[in-house]
N, C-alpha and C positions, 0 to 999 in steps of 0.2 A: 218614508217607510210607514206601509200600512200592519198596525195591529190585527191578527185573528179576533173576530167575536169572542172565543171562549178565552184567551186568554187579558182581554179588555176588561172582563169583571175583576183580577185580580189586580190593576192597576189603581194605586191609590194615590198621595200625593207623600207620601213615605215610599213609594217605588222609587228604583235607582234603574241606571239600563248600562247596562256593559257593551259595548259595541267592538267586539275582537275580529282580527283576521281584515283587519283596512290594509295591509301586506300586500292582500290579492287582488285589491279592487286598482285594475288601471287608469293610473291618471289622476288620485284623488288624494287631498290634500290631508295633514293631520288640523287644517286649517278650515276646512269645507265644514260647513252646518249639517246637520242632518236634524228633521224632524220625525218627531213621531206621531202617529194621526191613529184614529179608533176608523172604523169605516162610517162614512158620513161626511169624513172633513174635520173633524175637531180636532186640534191640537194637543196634545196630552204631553208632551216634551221634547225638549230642544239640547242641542249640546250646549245650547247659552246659559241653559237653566239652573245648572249647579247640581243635575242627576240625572244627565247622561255626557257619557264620556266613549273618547272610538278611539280604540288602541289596537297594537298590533306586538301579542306577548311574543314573537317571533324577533321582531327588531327591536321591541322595544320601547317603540313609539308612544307616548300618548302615557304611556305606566307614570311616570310620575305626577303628571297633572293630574290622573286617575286618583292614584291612593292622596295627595294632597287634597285635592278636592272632596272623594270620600270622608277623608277627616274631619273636614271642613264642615260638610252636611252633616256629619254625625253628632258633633260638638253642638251645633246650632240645637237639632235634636233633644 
């Protein structure tokens, strides 16, 4: 997943990323990585990283490791 330029300036390393609506995407796992990239190539975050997370408030999916993990980065914080 490519970042717009203007919304890259407000990415910081206290950015979080919510990734909703995996519901719709066919075929793909609550298990599947996704990266996030500025344009150029650089990596800015991963669902590894502990601030970004892909749920589906539909099913359900993904909400719990969401808000436990949000906790989690906040407390560190």
């Amino acid at each position: 997943m490519e970042l717009p330029e203007n919304i890259r300036e407000l990415v910081g390393d206290s950015t979080y990323f919510l990734i909703n609506k995996s519901d719709l995407v066919r075929d793909f796992s609550m298990e599947s990585s996704i990266d996030i990239y500025e344009k150029g190539g650089t990596r800015l975050a991963s669902t590894g990283d502990g601030r970004t997370w892909v749920v589906s408030l539909i099913t359900g999916s993904g909400t719990t490791r969401f808000v436990q993990g949000l906790a989690d980065a906040l407390k560190i914080q």
